[in-house]
HTML snippet that shows the backbone in 3Dmol.js (N, CA, C, O; Angstrom):
<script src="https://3Dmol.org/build/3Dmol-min.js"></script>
<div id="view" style="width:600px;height:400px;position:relative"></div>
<script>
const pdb = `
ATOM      1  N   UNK A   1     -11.512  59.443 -10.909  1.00  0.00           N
ATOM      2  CA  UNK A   1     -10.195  59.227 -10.312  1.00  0.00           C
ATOM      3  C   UNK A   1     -10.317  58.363  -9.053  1.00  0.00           C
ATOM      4  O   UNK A   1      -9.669  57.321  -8.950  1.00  0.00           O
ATOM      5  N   UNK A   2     -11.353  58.903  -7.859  1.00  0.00           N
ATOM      6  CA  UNK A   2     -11.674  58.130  -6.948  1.00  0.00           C
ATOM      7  C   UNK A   2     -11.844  56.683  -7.171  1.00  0.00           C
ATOM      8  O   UNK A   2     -11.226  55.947  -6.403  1.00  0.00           O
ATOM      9  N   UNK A   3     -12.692  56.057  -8.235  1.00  0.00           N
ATOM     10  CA  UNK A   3     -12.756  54.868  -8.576  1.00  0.00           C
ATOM     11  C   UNK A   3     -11.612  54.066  -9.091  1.00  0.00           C
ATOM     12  O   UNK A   3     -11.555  52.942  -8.593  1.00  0.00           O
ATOM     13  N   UNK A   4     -10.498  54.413 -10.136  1.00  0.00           N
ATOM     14  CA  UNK A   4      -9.820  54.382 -10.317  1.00  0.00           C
ATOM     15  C   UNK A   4      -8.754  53.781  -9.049  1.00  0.00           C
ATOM     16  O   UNK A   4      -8.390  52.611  -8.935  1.00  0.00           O
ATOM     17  N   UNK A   5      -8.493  54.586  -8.423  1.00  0.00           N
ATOM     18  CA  UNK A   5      -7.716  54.297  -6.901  1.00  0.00           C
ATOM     19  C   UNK A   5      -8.882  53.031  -6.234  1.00  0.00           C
ATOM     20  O   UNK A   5      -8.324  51.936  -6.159  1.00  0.00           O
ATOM     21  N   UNK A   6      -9.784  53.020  -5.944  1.00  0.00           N
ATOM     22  CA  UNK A   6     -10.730  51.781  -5.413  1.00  0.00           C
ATOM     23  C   UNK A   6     -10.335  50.748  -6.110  1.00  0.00           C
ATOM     24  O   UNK A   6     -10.203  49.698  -5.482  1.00  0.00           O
ATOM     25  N   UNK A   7     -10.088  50.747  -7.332  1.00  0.00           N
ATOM     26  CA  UNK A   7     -10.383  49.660  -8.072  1.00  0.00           C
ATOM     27  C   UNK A   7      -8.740  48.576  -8.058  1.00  0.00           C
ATOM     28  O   UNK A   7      -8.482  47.376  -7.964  1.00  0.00           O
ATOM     29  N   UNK A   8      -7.961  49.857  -8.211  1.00  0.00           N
ATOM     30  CA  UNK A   8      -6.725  49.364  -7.945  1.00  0.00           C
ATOM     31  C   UNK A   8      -6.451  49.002  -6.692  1.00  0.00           C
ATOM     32  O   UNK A   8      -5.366  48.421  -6.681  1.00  0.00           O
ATOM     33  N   UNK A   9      -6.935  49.074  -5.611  1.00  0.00           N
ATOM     34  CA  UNK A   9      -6.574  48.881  -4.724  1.00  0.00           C
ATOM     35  C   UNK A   9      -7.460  47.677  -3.803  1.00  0.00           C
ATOM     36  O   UNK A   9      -7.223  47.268  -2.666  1.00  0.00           O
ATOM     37  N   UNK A  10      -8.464  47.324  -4.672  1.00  0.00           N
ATOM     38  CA  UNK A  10      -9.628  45.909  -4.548  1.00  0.00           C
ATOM     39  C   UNK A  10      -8.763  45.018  -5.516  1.00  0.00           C
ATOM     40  O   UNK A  10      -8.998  43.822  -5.344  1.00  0.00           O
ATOM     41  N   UNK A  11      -7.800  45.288  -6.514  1.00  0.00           N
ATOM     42  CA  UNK A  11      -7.101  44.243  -6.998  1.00  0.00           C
ATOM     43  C   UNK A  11      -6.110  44.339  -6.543  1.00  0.00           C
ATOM     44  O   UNK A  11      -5.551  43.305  -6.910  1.00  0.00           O
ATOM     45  N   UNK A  12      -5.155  45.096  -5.724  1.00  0.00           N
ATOM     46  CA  UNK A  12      -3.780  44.878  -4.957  1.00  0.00           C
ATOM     47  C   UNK A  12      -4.225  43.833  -3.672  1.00  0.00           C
ATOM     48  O   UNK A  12      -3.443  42.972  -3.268  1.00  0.00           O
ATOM     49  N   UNK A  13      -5.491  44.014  -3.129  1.00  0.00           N
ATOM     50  CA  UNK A  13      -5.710  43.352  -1.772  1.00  0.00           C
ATOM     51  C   UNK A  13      -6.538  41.853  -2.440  1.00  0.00           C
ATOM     52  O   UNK A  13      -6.734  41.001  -1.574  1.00  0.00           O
ATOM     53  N   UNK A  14      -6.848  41.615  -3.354  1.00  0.00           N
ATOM     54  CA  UNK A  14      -7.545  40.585  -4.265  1.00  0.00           C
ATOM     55  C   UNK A  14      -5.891  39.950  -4.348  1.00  0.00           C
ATOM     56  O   UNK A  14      -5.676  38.740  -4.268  1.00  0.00           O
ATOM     57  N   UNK A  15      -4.901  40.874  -4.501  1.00  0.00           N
ATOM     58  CA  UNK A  15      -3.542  39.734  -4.882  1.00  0.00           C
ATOM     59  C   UNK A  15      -2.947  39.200  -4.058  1.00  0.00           C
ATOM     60  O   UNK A  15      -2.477  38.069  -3.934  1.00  0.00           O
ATOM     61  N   UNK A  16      -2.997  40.633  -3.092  1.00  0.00           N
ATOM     62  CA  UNK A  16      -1.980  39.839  -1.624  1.00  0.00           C
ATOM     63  C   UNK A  16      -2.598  38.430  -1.308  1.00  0.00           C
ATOM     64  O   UNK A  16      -2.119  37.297  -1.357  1.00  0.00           O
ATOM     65  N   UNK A  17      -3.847  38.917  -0.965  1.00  0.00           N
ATOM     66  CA  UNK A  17      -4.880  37.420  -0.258  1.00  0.00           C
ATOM     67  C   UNK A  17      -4.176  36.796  -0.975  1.00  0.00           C
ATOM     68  O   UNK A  17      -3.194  36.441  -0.323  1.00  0.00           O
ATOM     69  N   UNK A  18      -4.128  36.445  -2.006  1.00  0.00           N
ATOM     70  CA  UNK A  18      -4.462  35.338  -3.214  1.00  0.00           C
ATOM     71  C   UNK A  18      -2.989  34.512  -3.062  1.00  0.00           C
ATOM     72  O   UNK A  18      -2.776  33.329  -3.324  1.00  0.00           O
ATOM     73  N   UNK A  19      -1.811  35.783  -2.426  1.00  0.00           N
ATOM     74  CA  UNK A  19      -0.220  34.859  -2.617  1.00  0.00           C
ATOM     75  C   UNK A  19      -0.140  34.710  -1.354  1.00  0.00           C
ATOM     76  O   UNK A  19       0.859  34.089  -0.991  1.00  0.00           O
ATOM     77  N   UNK A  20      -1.018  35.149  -0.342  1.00  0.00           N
ATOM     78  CA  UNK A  20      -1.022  34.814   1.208  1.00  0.00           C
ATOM     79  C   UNK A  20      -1.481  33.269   1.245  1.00  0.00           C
ATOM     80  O   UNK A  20      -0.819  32.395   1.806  1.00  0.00           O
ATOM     81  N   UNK A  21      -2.933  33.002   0.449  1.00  0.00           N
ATOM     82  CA  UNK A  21      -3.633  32.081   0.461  1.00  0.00           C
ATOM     83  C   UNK A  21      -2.412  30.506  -0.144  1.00  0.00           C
ATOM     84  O   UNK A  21      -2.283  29.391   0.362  1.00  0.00           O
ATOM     85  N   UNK A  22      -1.807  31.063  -1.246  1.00  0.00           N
ATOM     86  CA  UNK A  22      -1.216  29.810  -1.466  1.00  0.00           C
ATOM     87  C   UNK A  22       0.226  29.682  -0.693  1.00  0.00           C
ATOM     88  O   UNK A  22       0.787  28.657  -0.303  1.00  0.00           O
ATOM     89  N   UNK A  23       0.589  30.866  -0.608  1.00  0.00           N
ATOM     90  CA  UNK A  23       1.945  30.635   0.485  1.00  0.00           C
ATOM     91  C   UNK A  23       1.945  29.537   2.132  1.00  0.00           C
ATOM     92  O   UNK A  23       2.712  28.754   2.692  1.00  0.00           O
ATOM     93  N   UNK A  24       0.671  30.081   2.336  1.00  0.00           N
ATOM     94  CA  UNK A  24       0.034  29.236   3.829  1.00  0.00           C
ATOM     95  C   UNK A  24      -0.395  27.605   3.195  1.00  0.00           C
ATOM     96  O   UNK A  24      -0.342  26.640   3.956  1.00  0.00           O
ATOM     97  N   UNK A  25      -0.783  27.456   1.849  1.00  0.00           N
ATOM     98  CA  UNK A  25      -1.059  26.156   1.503  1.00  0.00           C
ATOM     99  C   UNK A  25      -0.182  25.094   1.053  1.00  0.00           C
ATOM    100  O   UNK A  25      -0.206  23.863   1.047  1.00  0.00           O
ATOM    101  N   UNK A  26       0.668  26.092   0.648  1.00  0.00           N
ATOM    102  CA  UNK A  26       2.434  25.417   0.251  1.00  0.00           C
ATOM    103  C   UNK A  26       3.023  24.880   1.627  1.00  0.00           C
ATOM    104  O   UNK A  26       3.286  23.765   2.077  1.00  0.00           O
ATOM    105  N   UNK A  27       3.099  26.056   2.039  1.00  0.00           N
ATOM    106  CA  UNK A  27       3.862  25.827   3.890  1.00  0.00           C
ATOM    107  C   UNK A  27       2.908  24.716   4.309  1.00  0.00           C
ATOM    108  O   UNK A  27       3.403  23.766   3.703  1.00  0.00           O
ATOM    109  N   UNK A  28       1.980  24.291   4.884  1.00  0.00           N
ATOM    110  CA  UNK A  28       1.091  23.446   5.207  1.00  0.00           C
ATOM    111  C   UNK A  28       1.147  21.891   4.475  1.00  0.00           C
ATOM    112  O   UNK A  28       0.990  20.774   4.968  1.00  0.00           O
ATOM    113  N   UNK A  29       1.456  22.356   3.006  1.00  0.00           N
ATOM    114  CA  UNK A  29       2.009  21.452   2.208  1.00  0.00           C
ATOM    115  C   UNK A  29       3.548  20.467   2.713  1.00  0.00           C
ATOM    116  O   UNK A  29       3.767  19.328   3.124  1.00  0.00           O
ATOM    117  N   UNK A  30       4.238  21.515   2.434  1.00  0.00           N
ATOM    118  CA  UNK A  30       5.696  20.922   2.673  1.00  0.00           C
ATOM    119  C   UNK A  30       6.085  20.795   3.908  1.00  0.00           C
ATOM    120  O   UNK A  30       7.226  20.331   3.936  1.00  0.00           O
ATOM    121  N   UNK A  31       5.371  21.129   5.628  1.00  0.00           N
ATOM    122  CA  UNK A  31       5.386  20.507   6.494  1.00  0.00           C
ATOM    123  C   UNK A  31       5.279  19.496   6.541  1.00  0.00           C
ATOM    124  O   UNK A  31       6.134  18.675   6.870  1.00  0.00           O
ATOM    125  N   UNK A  32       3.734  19.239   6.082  1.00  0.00           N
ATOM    126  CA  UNK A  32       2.906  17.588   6.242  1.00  0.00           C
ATOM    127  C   UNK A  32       4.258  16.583   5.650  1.00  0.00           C
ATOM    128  O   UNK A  32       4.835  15.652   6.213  1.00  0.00           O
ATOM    129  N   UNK A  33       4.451  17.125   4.453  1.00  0.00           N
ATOM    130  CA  UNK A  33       6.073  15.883   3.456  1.00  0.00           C
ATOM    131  C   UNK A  33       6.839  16.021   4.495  1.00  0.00           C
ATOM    132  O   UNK A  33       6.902  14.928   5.057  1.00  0.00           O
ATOM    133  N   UNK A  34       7.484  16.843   5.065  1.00  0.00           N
ATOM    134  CA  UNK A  34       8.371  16.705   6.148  1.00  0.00           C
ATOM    135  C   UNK A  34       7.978  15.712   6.982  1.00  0.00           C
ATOM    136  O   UNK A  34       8.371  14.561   6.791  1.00  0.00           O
ATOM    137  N   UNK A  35       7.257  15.991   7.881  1.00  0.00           N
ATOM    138  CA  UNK A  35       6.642  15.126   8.696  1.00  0.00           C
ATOM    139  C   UNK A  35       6.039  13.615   8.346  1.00  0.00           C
ATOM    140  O   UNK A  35       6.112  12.703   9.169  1.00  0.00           O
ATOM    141  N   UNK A  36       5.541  13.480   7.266  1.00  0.00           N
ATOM    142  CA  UNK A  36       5.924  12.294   6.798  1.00  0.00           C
ATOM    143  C   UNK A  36       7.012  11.590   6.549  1.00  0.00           C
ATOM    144  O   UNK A  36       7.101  10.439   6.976  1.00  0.00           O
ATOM    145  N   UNK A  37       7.931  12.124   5.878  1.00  0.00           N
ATOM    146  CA  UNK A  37       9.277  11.638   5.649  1.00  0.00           C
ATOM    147  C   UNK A  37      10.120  11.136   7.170  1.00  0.00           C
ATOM    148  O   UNK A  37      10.797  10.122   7.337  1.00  0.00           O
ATOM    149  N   UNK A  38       9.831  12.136   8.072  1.00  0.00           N
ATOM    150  CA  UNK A  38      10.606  12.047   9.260  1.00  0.00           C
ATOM    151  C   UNK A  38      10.024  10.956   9.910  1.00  0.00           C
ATOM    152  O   UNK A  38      10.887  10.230  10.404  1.00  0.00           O
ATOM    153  N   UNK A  39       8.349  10.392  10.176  1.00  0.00           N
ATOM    154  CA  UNK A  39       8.095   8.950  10.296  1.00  0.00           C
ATOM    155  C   UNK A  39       8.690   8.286   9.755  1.00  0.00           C
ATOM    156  O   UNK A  39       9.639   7.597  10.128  1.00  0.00           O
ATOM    157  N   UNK A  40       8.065   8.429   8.466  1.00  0.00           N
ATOM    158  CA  UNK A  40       8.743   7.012   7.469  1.00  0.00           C
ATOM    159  C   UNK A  40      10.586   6.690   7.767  1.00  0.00           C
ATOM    160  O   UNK A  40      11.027   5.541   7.730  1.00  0.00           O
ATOM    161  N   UNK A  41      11.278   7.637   7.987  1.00  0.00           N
ATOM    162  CA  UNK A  41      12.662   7.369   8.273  1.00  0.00           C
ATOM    163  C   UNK A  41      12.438   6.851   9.728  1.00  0.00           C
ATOM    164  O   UNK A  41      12.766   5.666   9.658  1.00  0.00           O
ATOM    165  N   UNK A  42      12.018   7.136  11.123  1.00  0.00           N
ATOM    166  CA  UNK A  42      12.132   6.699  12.147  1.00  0.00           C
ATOM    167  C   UNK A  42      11.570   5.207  12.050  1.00  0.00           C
ATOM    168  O   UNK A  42      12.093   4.386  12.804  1.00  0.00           O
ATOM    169  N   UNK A  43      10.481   4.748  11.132  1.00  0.00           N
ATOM    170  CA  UNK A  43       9.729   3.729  11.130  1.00  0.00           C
ATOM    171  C   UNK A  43      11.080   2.677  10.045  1.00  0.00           C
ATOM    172  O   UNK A  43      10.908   1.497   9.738  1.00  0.00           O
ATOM    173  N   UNK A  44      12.057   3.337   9.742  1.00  0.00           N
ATOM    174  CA  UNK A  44      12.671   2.314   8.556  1.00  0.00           C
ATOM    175  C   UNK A  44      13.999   2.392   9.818  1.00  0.00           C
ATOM    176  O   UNK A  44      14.885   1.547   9.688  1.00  0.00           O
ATOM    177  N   UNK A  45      14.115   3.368  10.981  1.00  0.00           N
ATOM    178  CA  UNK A  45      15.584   2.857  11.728  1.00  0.00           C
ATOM    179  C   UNK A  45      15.069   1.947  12.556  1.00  0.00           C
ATOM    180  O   UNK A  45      15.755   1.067  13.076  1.00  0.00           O
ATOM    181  N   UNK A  46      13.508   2.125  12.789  1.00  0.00           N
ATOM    182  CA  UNK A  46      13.365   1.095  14.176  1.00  0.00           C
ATOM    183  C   UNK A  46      13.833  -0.539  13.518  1.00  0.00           C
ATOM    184  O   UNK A  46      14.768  -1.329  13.650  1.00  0.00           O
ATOM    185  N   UNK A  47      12.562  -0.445  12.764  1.00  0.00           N
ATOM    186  CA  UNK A  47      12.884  -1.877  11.224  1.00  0.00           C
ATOM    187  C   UNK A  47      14.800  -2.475  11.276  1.00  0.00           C
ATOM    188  O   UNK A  47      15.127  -3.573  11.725  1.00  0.00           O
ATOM    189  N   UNK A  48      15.641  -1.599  10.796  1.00  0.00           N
ATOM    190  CA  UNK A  48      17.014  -1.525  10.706  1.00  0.00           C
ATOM    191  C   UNK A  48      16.913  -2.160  12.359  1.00  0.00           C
ATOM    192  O   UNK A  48      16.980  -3.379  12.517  1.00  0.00           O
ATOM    193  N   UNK A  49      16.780  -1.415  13.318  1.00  0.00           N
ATOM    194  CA  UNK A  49      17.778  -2.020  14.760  1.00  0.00           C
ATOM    195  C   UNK A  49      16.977  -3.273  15.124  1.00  0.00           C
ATOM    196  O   UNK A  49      17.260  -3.620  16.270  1.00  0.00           O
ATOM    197  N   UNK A  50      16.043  -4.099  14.519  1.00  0.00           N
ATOM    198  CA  UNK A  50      15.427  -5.304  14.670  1.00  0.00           C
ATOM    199  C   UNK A  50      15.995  -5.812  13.956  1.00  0.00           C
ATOM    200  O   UNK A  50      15.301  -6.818  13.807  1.00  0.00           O
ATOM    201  N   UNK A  51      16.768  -5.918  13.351  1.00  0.00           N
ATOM    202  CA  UNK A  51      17.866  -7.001  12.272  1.00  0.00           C
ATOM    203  C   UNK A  51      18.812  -7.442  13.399  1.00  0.00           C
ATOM    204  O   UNK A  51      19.288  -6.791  14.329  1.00  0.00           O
ATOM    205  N   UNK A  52      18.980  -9.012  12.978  1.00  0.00           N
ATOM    206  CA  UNK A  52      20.397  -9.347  13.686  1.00  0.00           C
ATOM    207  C   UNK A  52      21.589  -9.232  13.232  1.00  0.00           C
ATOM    208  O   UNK A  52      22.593  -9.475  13.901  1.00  0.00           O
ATOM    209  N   UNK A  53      21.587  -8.707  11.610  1.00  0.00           N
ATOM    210  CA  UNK A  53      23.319  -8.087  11.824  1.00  0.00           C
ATOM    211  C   UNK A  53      23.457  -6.774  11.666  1.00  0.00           C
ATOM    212  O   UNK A  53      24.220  -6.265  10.846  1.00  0.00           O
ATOM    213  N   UNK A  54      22.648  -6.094  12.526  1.00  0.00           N
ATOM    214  CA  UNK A  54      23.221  -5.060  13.395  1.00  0.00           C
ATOM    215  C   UNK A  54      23.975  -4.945  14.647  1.00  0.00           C
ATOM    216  O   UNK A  54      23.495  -5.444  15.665  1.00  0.00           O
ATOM    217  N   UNK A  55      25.108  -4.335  14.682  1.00  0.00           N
ATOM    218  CA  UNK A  55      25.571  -4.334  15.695  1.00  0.00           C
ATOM    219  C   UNK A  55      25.201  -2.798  16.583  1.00  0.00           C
ATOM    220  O   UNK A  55      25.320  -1.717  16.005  1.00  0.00           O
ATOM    221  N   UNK A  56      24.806  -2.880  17.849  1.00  0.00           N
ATOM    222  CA  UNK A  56      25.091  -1.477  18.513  1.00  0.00           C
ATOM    223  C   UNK A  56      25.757  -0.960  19.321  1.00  0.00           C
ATOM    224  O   UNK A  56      25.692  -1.308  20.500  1.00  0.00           O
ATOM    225  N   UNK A  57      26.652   0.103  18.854  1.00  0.00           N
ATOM    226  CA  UNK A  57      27.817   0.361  19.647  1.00  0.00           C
ATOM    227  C   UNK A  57      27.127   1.761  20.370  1.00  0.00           C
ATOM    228  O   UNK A  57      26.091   2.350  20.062  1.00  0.00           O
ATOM    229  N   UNK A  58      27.973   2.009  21.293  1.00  0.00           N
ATOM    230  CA  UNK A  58      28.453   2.672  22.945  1.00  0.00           C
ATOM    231  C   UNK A  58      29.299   3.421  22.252  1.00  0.00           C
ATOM    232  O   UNK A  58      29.894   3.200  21.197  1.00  0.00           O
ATOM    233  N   UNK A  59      29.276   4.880  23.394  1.00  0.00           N
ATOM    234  CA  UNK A  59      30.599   5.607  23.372  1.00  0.00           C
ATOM    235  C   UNK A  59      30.918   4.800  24.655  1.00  0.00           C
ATOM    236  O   UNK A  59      30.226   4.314  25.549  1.00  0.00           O
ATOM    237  N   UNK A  60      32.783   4.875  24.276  1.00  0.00           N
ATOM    238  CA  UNK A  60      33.640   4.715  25.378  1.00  0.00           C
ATOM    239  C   UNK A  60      33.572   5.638  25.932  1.00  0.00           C
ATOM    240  O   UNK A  60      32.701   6.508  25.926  1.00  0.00           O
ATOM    241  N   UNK A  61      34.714   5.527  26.606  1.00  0.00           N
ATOM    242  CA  UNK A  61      35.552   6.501  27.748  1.00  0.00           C
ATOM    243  C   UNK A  61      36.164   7.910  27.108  1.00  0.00           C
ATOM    244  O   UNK A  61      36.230   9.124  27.305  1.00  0.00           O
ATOM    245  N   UNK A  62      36.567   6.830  26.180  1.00  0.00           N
ATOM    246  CA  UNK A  62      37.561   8.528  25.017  1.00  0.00           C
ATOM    247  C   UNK A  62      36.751   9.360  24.121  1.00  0.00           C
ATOM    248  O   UNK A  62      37.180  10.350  23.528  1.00  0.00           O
ATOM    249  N   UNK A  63      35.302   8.807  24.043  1.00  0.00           N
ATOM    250  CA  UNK A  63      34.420   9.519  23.083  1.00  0.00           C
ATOM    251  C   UNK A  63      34.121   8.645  21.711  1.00  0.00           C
ATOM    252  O   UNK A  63      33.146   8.939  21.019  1.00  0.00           O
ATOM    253  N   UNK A  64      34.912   7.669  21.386  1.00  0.00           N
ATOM    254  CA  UNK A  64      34.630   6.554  20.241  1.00  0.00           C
ATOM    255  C   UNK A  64      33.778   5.524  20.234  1.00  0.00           C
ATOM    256  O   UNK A  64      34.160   4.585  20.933  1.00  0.00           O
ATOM    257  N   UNK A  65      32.941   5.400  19.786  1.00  0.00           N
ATOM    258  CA  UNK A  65      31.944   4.962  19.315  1.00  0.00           C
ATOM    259  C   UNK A  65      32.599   2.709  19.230  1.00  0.00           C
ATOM    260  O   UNK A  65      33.530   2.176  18.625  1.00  0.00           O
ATOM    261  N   UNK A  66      31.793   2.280  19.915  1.00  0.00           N
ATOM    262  CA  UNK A  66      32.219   0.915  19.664  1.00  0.00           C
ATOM    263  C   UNK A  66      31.114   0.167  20.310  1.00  0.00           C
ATOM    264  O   UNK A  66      30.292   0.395  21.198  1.00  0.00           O
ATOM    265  N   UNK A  67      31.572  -1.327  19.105  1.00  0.00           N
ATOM    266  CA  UNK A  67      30.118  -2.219  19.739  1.00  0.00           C
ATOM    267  C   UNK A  67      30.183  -2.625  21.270  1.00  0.00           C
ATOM    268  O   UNK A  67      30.987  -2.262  22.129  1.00  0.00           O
ATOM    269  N   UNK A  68      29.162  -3.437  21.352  1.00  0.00           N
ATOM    270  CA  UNK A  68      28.780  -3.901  22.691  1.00  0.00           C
ATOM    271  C   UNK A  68      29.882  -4.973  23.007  1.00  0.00           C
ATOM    272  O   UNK A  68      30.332  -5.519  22.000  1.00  0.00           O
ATOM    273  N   UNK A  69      30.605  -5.539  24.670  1.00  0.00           N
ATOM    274  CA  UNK A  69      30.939  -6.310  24.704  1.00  0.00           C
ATOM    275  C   UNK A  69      32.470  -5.841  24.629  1.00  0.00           C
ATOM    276  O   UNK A  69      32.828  -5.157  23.670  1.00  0.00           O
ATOM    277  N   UNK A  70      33.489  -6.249  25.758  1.00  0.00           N
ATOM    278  CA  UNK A  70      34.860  -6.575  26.347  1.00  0.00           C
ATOM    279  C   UNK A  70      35.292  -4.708  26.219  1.00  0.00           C
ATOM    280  O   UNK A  70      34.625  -3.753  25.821  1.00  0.00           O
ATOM    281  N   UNK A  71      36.355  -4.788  26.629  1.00  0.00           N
ATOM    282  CA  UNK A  71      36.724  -3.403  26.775  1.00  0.00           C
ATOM    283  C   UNK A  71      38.199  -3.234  25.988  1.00  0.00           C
ATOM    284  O   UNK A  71      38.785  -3.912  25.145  1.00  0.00           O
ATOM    285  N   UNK A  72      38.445  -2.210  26.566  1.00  0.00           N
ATOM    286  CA  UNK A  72      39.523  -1.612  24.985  1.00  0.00           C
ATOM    287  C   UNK A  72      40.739  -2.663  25.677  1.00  0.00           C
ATOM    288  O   UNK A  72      41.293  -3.453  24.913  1.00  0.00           O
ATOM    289  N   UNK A  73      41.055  -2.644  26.876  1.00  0.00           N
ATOM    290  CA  UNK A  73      41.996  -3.618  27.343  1.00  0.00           C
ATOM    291  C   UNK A  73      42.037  -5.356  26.811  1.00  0.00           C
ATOM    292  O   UNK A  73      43.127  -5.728  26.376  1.00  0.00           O
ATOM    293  N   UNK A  74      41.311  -6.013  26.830  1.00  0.00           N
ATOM    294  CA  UNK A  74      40.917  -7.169  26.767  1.00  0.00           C
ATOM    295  C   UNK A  74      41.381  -7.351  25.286  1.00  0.00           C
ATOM    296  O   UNK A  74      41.860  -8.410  24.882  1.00  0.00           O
ATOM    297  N   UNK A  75      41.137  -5.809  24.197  1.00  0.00           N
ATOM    298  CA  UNK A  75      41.539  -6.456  22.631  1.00  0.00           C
ATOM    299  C   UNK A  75      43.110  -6.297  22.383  1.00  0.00           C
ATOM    300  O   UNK A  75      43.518  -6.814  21.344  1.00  0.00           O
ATOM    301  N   UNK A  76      44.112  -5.608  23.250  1.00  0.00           N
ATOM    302  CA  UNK A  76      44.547  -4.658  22.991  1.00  0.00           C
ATOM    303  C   UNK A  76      46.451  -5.868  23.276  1.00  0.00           C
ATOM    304  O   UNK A  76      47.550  -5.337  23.116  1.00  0.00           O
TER     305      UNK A  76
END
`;
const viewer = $3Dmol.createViewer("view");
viewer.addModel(pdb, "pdb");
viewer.setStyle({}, {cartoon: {color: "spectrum"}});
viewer.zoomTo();
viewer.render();
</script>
């Protein structure tokens, strides 16, 4: 009986490890893709704001978002 209980219980701790082991390798996994992805996107906006037909807009005064250059009076 004693063995019995040992034995089961050298394969319950044989399992945990085993879904500990790949849970930590997954996570470790799908950080690194994160973190890649999140370069590769910062490395493709810098790329994007080195184009010349980009424009970059400012918040105003009221909170709206507008390009560079004359003020809301001047179009208005």
């Amino acid at each position: 009986m004693l063995l019995r209980i040992l034995i089961f219980t050298a394969i319950a701790v044989m399992v945990y490890l085993g879904i500990r082991r790949i849970w930590r390798d997954w996570t470790a996994k799908f950080d690194g893709d994160a973190e890649e992805a999140k370069r590769l996107r910062r490395e493709r906006d810098l790329a994007e704001r080195k184009r010349p037909d980009v424009i970059d807009l400012k918040r105003d005064r009221d909170g709206t978002f507008r390009p560079n250059g004359g003020d809301d009076d001047k179009r208005r």
